[in-house]
N, C-alpha and C positions, 0 to 999 in steps of 0.2 A: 351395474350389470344385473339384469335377470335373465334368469331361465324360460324357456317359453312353457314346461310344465309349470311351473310356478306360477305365471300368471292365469293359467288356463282357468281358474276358479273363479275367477274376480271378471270375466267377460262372460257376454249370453252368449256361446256359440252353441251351434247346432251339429256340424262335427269337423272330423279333423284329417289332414293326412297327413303326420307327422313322421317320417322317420329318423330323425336328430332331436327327440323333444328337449335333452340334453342343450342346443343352440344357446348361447346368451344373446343379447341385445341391452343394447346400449343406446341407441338412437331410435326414434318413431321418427320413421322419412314417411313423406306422403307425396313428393315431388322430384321426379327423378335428374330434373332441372339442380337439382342443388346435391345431391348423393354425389361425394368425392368417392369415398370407401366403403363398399359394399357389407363387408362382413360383419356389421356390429349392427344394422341395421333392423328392425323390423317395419316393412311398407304395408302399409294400409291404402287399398285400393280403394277412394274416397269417389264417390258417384256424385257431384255437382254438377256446372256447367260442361266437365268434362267424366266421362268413364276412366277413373282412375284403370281400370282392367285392361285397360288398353294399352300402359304403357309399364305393365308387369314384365314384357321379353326386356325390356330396354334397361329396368332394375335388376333382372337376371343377368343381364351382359353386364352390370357392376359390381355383380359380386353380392350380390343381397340372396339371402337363402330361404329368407321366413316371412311368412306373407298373410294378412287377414285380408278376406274377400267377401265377395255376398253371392258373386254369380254363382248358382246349383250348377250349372251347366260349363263350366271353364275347366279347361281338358288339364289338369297338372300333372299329365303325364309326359309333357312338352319339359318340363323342368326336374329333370333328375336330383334327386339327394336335397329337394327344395322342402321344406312344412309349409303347410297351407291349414288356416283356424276359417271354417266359414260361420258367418253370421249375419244378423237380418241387416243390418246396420254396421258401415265400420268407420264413420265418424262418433257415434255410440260404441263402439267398442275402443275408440282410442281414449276417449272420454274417462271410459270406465277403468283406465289400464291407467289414466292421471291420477282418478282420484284413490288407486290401488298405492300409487307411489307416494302423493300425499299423506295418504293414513300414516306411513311411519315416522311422520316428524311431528313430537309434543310442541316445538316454539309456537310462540304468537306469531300468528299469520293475519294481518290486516286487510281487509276485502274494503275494495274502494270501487264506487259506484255514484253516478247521477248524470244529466243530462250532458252537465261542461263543467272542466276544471280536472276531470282525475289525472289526467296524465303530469298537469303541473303540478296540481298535489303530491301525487304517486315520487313523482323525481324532485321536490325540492324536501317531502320529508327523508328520500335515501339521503339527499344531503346535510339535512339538519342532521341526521340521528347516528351515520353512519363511524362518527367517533367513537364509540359506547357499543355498535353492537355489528356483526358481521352483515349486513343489511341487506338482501336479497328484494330485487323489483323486477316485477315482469318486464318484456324490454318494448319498448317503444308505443306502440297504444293495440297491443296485442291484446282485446278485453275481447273476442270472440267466444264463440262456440268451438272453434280448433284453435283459437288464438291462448284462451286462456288452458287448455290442454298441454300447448305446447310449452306455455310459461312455467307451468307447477310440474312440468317433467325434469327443468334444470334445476331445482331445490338440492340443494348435497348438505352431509352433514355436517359443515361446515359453520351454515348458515345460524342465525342466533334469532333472527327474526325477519318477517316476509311480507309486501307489499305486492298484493296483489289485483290489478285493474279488472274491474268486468263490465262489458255495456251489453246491453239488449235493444234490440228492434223491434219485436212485436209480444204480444201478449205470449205466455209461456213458455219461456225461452231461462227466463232466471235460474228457475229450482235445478235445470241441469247445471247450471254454473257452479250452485251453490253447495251441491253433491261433491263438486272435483273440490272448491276452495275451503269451504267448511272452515270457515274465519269467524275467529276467537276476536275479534274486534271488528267493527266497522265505521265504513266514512263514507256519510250520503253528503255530495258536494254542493249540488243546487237540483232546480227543478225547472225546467224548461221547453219551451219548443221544438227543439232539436230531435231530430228522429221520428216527430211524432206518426210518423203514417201508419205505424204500423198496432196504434192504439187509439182508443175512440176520445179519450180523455186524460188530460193531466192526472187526474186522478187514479185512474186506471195505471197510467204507465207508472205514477208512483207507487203504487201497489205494488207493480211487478216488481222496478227496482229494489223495494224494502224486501222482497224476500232471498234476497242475498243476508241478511240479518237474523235468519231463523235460528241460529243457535249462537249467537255472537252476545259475550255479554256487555260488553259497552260499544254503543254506537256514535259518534261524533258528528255534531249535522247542523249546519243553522239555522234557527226556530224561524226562519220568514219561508221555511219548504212546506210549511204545514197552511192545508188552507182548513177553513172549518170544519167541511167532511173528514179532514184527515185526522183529527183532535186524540183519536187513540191510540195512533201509531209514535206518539211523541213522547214516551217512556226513554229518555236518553239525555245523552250530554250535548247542550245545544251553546251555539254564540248569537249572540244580536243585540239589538239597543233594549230588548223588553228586562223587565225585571226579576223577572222570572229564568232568565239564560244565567248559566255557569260562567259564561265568559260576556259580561256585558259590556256591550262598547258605548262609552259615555258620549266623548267627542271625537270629532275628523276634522284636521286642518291639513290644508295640500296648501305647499307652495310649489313652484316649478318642477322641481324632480324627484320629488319625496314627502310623503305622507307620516304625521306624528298623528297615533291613536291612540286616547285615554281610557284606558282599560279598568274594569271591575273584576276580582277574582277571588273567588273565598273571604270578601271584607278587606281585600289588598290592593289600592289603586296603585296603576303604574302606568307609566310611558311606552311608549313600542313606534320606533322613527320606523317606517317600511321606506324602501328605496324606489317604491313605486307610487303613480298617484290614479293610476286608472281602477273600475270599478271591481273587474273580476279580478287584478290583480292583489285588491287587497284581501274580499273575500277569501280566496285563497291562502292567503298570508294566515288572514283570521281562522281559519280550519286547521292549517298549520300546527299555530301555536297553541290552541286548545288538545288538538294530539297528544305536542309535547306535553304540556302540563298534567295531561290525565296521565301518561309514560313517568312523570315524576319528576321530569325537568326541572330546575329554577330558575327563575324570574331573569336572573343575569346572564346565564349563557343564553336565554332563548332568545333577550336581546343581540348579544352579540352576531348570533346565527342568523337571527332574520337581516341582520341589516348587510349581511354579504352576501345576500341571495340577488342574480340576477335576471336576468328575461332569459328565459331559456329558446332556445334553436330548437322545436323540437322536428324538422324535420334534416333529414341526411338532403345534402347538396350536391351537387355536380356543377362545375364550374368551369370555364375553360381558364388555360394558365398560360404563363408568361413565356414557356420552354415549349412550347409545342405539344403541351398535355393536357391530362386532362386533373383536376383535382373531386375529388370527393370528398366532401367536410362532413364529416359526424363526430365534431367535437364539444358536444354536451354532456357525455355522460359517458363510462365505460365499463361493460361487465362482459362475459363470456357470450349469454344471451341475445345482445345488442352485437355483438362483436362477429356473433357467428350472419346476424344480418346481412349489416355493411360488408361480408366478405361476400355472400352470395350476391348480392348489386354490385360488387367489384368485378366478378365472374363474369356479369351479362356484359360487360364494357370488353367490344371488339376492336376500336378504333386504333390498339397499340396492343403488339404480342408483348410489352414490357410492362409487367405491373408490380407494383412497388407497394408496401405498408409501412404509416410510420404509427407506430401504438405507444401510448404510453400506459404507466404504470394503474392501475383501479384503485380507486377509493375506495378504503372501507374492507380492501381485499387480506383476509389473513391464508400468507401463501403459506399452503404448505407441502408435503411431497407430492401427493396425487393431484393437487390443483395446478400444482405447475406442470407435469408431467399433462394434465389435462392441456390445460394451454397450449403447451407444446406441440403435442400432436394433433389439436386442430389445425395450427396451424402449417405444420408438414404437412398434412395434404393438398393445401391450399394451392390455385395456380400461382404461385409468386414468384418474382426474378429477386427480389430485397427484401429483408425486412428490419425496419428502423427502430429500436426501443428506444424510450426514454421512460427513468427513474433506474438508479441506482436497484433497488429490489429484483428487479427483471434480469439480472445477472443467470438464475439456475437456469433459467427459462432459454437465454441465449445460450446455454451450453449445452441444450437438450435439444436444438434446432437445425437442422438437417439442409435449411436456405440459408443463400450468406447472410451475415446481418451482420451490425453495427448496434452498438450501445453508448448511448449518449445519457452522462447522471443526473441531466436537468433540462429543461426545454428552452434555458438560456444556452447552454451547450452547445445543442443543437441546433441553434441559433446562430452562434458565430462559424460554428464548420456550414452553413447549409450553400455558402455559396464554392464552397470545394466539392460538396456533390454531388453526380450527376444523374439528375433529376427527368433531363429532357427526352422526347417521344414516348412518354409511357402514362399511364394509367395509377395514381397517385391514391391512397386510400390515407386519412388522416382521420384515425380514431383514439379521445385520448377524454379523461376523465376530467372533468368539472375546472380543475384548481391547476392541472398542468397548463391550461392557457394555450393549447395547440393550434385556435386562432389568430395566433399572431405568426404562427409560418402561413398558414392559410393566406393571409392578408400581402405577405411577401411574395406569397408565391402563382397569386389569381392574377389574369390581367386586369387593369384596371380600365372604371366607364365614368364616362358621368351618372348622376344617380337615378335615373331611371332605367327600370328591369321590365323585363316579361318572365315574370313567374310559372314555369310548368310541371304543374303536379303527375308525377308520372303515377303516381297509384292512383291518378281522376281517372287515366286512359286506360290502364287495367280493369278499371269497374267498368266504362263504357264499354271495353270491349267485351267484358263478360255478359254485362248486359243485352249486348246482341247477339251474342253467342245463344245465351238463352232463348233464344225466337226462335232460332235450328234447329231443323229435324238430325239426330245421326247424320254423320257423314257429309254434311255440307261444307264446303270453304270456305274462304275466308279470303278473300285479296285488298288490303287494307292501300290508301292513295295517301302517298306520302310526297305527290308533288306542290309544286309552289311554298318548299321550305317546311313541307308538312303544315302546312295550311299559318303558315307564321311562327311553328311552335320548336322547329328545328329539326335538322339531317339525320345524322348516326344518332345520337342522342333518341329520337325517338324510334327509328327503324332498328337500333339493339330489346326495346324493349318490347315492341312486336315480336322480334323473331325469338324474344327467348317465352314470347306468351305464343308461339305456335302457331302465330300464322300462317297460312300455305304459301302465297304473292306477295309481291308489294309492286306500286305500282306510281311512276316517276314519268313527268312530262317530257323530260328532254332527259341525252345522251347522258348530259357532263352529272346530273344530279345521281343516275345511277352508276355511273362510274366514282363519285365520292361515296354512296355505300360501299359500292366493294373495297373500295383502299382502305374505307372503316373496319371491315372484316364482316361484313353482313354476306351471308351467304343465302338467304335464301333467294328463290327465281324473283325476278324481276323484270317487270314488264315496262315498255317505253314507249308512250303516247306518240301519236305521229311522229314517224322518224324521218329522216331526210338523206337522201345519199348521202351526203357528206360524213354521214355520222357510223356508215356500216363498220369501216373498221375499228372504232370503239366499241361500239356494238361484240365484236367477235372476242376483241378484247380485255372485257368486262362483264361477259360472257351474260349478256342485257339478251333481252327477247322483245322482239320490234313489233309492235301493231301494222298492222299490214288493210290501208283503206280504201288502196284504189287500185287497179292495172297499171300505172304507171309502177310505183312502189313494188307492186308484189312482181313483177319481171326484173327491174331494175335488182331486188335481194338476190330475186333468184340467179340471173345470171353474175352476180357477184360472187355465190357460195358454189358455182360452176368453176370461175376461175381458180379457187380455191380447194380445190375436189371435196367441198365440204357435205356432208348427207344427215341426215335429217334434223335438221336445226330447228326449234321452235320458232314457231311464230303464229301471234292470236289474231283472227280472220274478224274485223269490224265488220257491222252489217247495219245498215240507216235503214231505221225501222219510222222513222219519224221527225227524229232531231235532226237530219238533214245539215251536219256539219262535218263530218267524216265519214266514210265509211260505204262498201258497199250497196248499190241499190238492187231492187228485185232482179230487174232485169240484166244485172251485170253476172248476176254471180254464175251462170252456166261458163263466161267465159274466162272466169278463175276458177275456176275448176278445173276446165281444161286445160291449165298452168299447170296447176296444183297436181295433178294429174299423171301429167305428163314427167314429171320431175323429181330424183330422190334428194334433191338437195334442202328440201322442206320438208317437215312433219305437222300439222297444224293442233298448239296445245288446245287452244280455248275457242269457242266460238262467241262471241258476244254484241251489246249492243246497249244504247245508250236513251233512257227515258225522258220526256219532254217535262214531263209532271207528276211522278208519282206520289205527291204527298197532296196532291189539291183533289177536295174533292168535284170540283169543275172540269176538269181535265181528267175521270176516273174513266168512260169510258174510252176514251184516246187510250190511256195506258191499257186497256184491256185488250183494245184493238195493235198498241204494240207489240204486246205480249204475245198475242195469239199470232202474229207475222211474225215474229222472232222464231216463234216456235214452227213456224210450219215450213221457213226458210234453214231451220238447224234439223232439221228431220232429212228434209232434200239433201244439205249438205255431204252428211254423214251417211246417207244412203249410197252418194257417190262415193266419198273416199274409202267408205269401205270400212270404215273403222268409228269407234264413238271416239266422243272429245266432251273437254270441259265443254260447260254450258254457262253462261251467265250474264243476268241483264237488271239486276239488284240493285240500284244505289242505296246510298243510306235510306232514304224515306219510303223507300217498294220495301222492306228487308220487314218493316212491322207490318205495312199497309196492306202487301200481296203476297200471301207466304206462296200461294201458289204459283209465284215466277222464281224459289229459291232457286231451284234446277239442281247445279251442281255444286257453285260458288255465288255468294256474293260479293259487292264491293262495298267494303263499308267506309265511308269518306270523313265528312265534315262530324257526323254521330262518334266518332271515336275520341274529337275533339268537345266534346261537351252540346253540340248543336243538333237539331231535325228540324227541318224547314215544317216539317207539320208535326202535331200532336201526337203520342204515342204510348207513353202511359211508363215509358221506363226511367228509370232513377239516373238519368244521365249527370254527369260534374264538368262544370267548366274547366279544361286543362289547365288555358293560360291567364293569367291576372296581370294588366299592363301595371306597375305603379311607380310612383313618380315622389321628390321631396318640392316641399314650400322653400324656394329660396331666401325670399326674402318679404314681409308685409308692410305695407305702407298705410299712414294715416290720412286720409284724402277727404277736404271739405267738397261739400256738394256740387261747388262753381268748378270744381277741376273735369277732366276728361282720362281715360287711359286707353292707350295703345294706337294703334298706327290711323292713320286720318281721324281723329280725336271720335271714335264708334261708340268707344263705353261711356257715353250720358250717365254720369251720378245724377239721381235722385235726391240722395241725402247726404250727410257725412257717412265715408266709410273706409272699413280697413278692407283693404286690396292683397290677395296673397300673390306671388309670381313663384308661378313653378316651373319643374325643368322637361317641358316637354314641346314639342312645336310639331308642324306639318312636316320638318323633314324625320321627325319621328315617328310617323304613321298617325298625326294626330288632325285628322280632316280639318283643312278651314273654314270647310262648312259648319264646325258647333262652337263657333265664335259665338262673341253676341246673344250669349243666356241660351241658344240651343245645348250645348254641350252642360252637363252636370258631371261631377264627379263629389268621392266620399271621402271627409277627413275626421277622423275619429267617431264612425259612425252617421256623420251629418251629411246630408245632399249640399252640394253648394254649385252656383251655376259661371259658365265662363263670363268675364267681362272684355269686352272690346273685340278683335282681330284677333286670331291666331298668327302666332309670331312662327317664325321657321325654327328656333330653337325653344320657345316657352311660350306662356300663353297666362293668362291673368284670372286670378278668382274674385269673385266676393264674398270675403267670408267675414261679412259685418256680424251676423247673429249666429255665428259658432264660436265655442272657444278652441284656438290655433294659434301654432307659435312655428316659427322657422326651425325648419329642420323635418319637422309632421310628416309623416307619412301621408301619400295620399292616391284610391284606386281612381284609378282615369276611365275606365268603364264599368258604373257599378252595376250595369244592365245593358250586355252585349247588344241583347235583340231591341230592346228599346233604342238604344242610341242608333242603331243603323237606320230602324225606321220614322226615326227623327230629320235623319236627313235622304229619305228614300232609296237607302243601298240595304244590304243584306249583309249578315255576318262574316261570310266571307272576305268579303272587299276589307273590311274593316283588319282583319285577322292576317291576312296577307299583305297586308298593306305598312304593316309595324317593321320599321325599317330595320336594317341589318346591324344598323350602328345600335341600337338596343340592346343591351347583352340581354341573355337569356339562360338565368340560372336554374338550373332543374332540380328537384325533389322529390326524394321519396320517402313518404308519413308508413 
């Protein structure tokens, strides 16, 4: 808890209306999405892709009283008995208000930084080290500009020592970091590709990274980071094969599932088996153990420890389950940090008013009155129907909780009751620490598939959507198309996380798709691509808003919401500006009007209209000439009704191309999926990742053939992998026969023979692969579709239902 005079020093404000300077706070909310409890709050009105200031009444109405702003001009005389800190900046000022609260902890605080690897670093040394010391890590890959803010704001005195992530994007970015973290140790992990756009040079970005280092007095790094410009920065504790490293690794023998490495250390050779055999994984291992050993470890525990480290999960899941629920798996790690996460992605899950926690105990965690009393009262806020412990310790915690719960002394326990409880229609959250093994209820309680998935990163479609967002002027909407299964990527599942990022619309082909958001609990409008009579009374029911494209349609609703004495009912007026496949023509619209008109049982939301090519630059004058008839026909419109209305004729690839058709809304489609048919210059992420296992590999002499009417001609002797995937799983039979490639440990490998209906054949003579392998089925969405003449789309929508479709959020 602090005082908001208290911190007043430690920020650049410019001034203040305080009348409670007295206020404590306890939390920095910057997202009203996630404030259960207002009063301990302080909100920072954060100016990104969105005006934080904007959603100041909505943290008033919960109870939040103390506020940093930047607007000069925001009237806070709308909020009685509230404080208000103005200053130039109030992601800088949160920043500043971190490294206020950082200063008061002496422990060793570990700042961990480089291209790839910290977050495995970051969570397998809590694991390693957390026997010996109260172990505190930022939680999940929270290494931003507010990410690592938020991480050094949970430090309590508790803690004995701190792991703390940082990454950077472009040049200048670090020294703020390194202000909040001010790490008494460091760990540069590797040096690579990743991120580079936003630096001219490897070089360069190493630069930036090392100065996370500026007052750190041992740094941990392997000497292969250093290229020869870099030769001065290499003052430190390094590992690698050269002679000259602290930690030199002599040999590497891998067999199958595990790696023995002969290590050099102070004149001490020794053994160190790893349970992995891949490249980054050992790397890591090797930074690891260098840690420990500069911490003071010895030689024999750090065997022990390494060799019960696993691959960690590091993203939270969503899974569908056997009971008619849903499950959420975030069981790799557990702290308050992580914990307070997975509850606000619990929060966005509409699909069941029943939501359920099973938690267990924290590693490393020394409980004591106020930590648990902490606990506790997060979790009494929380929307929960249950909540389930497991570990015998969680006892004060269960008596301090105000939702019913259950305590179970072991996750075997829990195990033998879980088919006495009931579990079914609700919304499951399974967060539990490293050694409790909470996926093995996860694994009881998912349904089961065969083993190919479609992976969908739900934090890719929050960057895409941010992304687009960023092209908007103020005030524009946002109607996001969530038909044909959300373009392959899934229903509720992705319309919850639309609606909790703020979208205005959503917008669904047919009746029944937007009648399954609403039973999901998606409440915002929803619009419904050619509708058909048959469909009006779901419509009314589901309370869907109908495009309306011809005279037949818009008489047929209208005297339906007549019978009905129904008045003014949304509905969005299509207008064929060119695409000539729905929708009013020039000359039609005087005589919908005169419907329109004539009648209270409609109000009309949107007016809009559908572009033939707005990402080609062949087709640019057509789109201007659509535009400019869209617009001269929504002027006419609205001149008659009397009244204005949305406007919008945006797909994804007008949204960068033509800012000048934004109007009122756009529609952003396939781009929030990872895709734009044309060039655009934004940092879009593929949602979905189809992947698939090697069944099984065969040894094949050259005379043999594989697959149905003998297609795959061998060449030479070769090993053949067969994996689980075929045409009836959206896997074209057109990339039979060496068009198709897919990636297995890195390697391109091409298909052999026919596509089968259940699986389909590789050649994977010159990679090394073993059954079981993971393997991506499209390592290059746009390349493969135009491999066989189709578009991303067809491809994306085409991935069959039977595919489970597990979702994540990093």
């Amino acid at each position: 808890m602090y005082t908001l005079d208290t911190i007043l020093p430690y920020i650049n404000h410019s001034k203040i209306s305080m009348p409670f300077p007295q206020t404590t706070f306890s939390v920095l909310a910057y997202d009203t999405r996630k404030i259960r409890v207002g009063d301990h709050c302080l909100f920072f009105a954060l100016v990104q892709q969105r005006d934080g200031h904007r959603y100041i009444p909505e943290a008033y109405e919960k109870g939040v009283r103390s506020f940093v702003i930047s607007d000069t001009e925001f009237d806070v005389r709308l909020y009685p008995g509230a404080n208000f800190v103005w200053v130039e900046n109030t992601l800088r000022a949160l920043q500043e208000i971190a490294a206020y609260h950082r200063s008061h902890f002496s422990i060793p605080i570990i700042g961990i930084t480089g291209s790839n690897g910290k977050t495995i670093v970051k969570t397998w040394l809590h694991q390693l080290i957390s026997a010996e010391y109260n172990c505190y890590q930022s939680p999940k890959s929270y290494n931003s500009q507010l990410g690592v803010a938020l991480s050094l704001w949970n430090l309590t005195a508790e803690h004995k020592i701190a792991l703390i992530e940082a990454g950077v994007s472009k040049a200048g970015e670090m020294a703020v970091l390194e202000e909040m973290i001010q790490p008494t140790m460091g760990i540069f992990t590797s040096i690579g590709p990743a991120h580079q756009g936003g630096f001219d040079s490897l070089e360069q970005k190493f630069q930036e990274k090392w100065k996370l280092f500026k007052r750190a007095k041992t740094v941990v790094a392997p000497s292969s980071v250093w290229s020869h410009s870099l030769e001065e920065y290499r003052d430190c504790i390094t590992w690698g094969r050269e002679d000259s490293d602290d930690l030199q690794l002599l040999e590497l023998h891998r067999d199958r599932d595990s790696t023995i490495l002969e290590l050099l250390y102070k004149k001490q050779v020794f053994s160190l088996s790893v349970p992995f055999i891949d490249k980054a994984s050992i790397d890591n291992v090797l930074t690891c153990t260098l840690v420990m050993l500069t911490l003071g470890y010895g030689i024999d525990v750090i065997k022990i420890r390494i060799l019960a480290l696993r691959p960690l999960e590091m993203r939270l899941q969503l899974k569908k389950g056997k009971y008619n629920n849903s499950i959420i798996d975030d069981t790799y790690s557990n702290d308050l940090a992580s914990l307070q996460i997975a509850l606000d992605f619990l929060a966005q899950q509409n699909q069941s008013s029943i939501k359920r926690l099973i938690l267990s105990d924290f590693e490393g965690e020394e409980w004591t009155k106020s930590s648990i009393l902490k606990l506790a009262d997060m979790l009494n806020v929380q929307p929960l129907d249950q909540i389930i412990l497991v570990g015998s310790r969680l006892e004060p915690v269960k008596e301090n909780l105000s939702i019913p719960s259950l305590l179970f002394e072991s996750t075997d326990a829990l195990l033998e009751s879980l088919q006495h409880l009931s579990l079914v229609d609700s919304v499951l959250l399974l967060k539990g620490g490293r050694k409790f093994e909470l996926e093995r209820v996860s694994r009881l309680l998912v349904e089961k598939s065969h083993d190919t998935i479609l992976e969908i990163n739900l934090k890719a479609l929050e960057n895409n959507l941010s992304q687009y967002r960023s092209c908007l002027k103020k005030g524009v909407k946002i109607m996001a198309m969530v038909k044909a299964f959300s373009y392959g990527s899934g229903s509720f599942e992705i319309a919850n996380v639309l609606q909790f990022n703020k979208v205005d619309y959503l917008t669904v082909a047919f009746v029944d798709e937007g009648a399954e958001l609403r039973r999901a609990g998606i409440t915002l409008p929803i619009m419904v691509l050619s509708p058909h009579e048959g469909t009006f009374d779901d419509i009314l029911l589901y309370r869907l808003e109908p495009e309306i494209y011809s005279l037949r349609i818009l008489k047929s609703f209208v005297a339906f919401l007549k019978e009905r004495s129904i008045e003014a009912y949304p509905v969005h007026l299509k207008l064929d500006t060119g695409m000539h496949r729905l929708g009013f023509m020039k000359d039609e619209i005087e005589d919908a009007l005169t419907i329109v008109r004539s009648t209270l049982s409609i109000r009309v939301a949107t007016l809009f209209s559908h572009l033939v090519g707005a990402g080609s630059d062949t087709l640019k004058s057509f789109t201007i000439e659509q535009i400019s008839l869209f617009e001269h026909m929504a002027t006419e419109i609205e001149s008659s009704l009397g009244y204005t209305v949305i406007k919008h004729i945006c797909n994804t690839s007008c949204i960068v191309h033509h800012p000048e058709a934004h109007y009122d809304m756009v529609r952003l489609g396939i781009g929030a999926y990872g895709f734009d048919m044309a060039p655009n210059g934004l940092q879009l992420e593929e949602v979905g990742s189809l992947k698939t296992t090697i069944t099984q590999i065969k040894h094949l002499s050259k005379t043999e053939t594989v697959g149905y009417d003998r297609r795959g001609v061998l060449l030479r002797d070769s090993k053949i992998a067969t994996v689980k995937i075929g045409y009836a799983d959206g896997y074209d039979r057109r990339l039979g026969n060496g068009v198709g490639t897919m990636l297995i440990n890195g390697e391109s490998v091409s298909t052999i023979g026919n596509i089968c209906m259940d699986m389909c054949m590789l050649d994977v003579t010159d990679i090394d692969a073993k059954e079981g392998d993971e393997v991506l089925v499209f390592p290059d969405l746009d390349q493969v579709a135009h491999n066989i003449g189709t578009i991303p789309y067809e491809l994306l929508t085409g991935i069959s239902s039977r595919v489970k479709r597990v979702y994540f959020y990093e």
